[in-house]
N, C-alpha and C positions, 0 to 999 in steps of 0.2 A: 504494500500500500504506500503509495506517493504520497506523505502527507504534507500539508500546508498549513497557512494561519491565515487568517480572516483579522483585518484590526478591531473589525468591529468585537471580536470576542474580547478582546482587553484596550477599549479605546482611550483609557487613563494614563498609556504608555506612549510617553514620546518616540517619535521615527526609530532613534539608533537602538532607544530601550526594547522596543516591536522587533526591530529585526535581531537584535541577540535573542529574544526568548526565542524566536521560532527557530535559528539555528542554533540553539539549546537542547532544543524538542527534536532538532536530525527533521526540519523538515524540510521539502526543496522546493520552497520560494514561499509567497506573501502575495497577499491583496489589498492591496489598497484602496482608499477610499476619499472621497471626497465630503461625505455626509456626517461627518461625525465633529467633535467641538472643538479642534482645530484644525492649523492648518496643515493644507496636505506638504507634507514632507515636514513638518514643523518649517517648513517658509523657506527652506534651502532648494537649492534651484532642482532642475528634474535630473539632469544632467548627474549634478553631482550625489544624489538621491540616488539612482542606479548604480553610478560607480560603487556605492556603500555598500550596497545591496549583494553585489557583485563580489566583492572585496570579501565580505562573509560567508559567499557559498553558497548565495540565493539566486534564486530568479523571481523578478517581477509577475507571475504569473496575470496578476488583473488587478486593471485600474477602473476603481468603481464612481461617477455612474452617470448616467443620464435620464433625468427621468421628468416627465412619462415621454418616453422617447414614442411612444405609437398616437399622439398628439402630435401631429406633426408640423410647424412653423420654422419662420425665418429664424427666431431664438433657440430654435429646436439645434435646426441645421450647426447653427452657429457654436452652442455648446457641444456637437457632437465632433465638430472639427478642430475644437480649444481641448477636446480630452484626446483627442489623438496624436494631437500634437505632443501634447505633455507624454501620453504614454512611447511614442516614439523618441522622446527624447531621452525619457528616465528608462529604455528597455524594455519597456514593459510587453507582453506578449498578446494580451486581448484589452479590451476595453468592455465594461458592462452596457446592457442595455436594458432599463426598468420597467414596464408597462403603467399604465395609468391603475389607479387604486382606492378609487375617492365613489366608487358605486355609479360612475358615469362611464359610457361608452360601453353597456354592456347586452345592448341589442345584438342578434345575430348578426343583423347586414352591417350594422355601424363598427361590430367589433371586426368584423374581418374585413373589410374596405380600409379601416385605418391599420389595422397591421401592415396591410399589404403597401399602402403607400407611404407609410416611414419607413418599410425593409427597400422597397424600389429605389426612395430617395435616399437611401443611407449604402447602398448597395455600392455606387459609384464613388465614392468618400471611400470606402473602406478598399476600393480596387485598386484606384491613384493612389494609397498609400501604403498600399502592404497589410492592411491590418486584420484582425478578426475579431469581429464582436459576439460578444453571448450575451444572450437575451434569457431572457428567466422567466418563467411562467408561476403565477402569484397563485397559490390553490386559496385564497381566503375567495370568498362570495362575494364579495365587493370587486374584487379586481374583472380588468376588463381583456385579461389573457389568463387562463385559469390552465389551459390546454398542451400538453406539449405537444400532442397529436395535429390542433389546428398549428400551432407553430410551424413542425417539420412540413405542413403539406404546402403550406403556403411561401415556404422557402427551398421546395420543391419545386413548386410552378414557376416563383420566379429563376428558378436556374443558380441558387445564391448558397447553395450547400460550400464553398470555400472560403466566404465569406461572414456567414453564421454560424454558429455552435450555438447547442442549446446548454442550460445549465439546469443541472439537476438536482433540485433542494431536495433534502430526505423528510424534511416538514411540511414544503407545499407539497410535492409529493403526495401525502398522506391525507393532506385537506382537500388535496381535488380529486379523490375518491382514487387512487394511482393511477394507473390503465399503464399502456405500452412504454418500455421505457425505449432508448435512441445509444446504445452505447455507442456506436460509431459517428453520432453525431453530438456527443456529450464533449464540451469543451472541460468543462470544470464541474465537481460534484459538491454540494455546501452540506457539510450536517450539522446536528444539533439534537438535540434531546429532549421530549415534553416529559416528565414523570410525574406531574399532578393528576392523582387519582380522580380527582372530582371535577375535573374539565372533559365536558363533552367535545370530538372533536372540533367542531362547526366552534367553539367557545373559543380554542386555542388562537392565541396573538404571540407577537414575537416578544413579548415580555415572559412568554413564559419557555424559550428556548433557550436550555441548560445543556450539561457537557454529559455524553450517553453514557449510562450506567445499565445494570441489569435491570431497573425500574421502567427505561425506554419504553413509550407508547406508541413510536412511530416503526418502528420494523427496520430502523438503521441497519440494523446487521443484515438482516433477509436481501434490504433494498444493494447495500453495495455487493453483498455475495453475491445477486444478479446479474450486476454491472460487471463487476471483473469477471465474470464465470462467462459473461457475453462479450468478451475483450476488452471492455473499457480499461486503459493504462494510463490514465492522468491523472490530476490532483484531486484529493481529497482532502477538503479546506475546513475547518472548523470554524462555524459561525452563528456565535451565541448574543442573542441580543438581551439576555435576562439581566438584570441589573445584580444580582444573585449574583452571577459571575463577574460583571464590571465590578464587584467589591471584595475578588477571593484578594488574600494579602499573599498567597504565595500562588500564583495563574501555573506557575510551572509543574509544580509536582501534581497540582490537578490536572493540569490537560494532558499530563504525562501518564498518572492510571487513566484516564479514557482511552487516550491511543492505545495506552497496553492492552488493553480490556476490549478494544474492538479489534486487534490483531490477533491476542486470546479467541475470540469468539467464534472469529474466520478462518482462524486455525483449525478450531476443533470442527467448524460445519466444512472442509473441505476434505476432514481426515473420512 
């Protein structure tokens, strides 16, 4: 298992402090973000952000995000071409892309008219420069991409499977009832952990994604044994948004027994 880090799991860690814990934890590379309470790189240029990066052992694996990138405008555009830039400069390997989330755009014809024309218009951006973006499908009811299915087909149609990856949350996942998974079209896998016994799933939000234990409600283990059992060999990033874990005082020897404990697990379901 390739494992990676998510900042969002310990967003209270400055840039240098983030990339030593994850090449701590032996993982190989980092995701960055732009949404969390500071700044990206703590304010050092992208450039020299990569070299760091670099210089420890990492790769940039994704620079997160744009959103609702399937709302698609001139500021849309705009911001999709200022994070490619930065991801190209600082190395980075993909760029993310967010769906809308707010209970709007969630008609049949409206939701798949506007995917199709943010992947069209974002298609040619991502060709001139090299890049590849993952797009992520939100299982919560509110969101107006729930699907990986509708995803993969409408990035089918348009002919953009080298320019798209899709990204496989093990939580939405679980909220948009799972259905087919895409290993060959899997850019990057994000887990997380629900163990609140008394949350139904339709209840779960990302306040309540913790680091996976044998309490896990969402089938972590099942979902990646799938994935690599169907060749997926990429990253698998931990991305915990529970404030639970933005407040462990030691992040490393905890996400150290999760890895252990889903390497454990995988071990034993492939013996």
């Amino acid at each position: 298992m390739q494992s990676a880090l998510n900042h969002m799991t310990v967003p209270g860690l400055g840039f240098e402090a983030f990339l030593d814990l994850a090449a701590a934890l032996d993982c190989v590379g980092v995701e960055l973000r732009n949404d969390i309470d500071r700044p990206l790189f703590d304010g050092m240029s992208a450039s020299d952000a990569g070299r760091m990066a670099h210089d420890k052992g990492l790769r940039i694996v994704g620079l997160s995000q744009v959103y609702p990138f399937n709302d698609w405008t001139p500021e849309r555009e705009t911001a999709v071409a200022s994070l490619i830039a930065l991801a190209k400069a600082a190395g980075a390997e993909t760029i993310s892309l967010i769906p809308r989330n707010d209970g709007t755009g969630k008609g049949n014809g409206e939701r798949h008219a506007n995917l199709r024309i943010a992947l069209k218009a974002i298609r040619p951006i991502l060709a001139e420069t090299g890049m590849v973006a993952l797009v992520e499908p939100l299982g919560f009811n509110r969101s107006s991409l729930r699907s990986k299915q509708d995803l993969a087909e409408t990035i089918d149609a348009l002919d953009a499977g080298d320019h798209f990856k899709l990204v496989h949350d093990t939580f939405h996942h679980c909220l948009a009832g799972g259905g087919p998974i895409y290993p060959d079209r899997t850019g990057i896998v994000h887990i997380s952990g629900v163990v609140d016994p008394g949350l139904a799933v339709e209840q779960m939000e990302d306040e309540h994604r913790v680091l996976v234990d044998e309490n896990d409600r969402l089938g972590n283990i099942d979902q990646i044994a799938a994935l690599l059992a169907a060749g997926y060999d990429g990253p698998i990033s931990y991305e915990c948004f529970s404030p639970e874990i933005h407040a462990l005082t030691d992040p490393e020897a905890a996400i150290r027994r999760s890895f252990d404990f889903i390497s454990s697990q995988l071990e034993a379901k492939a013996a």
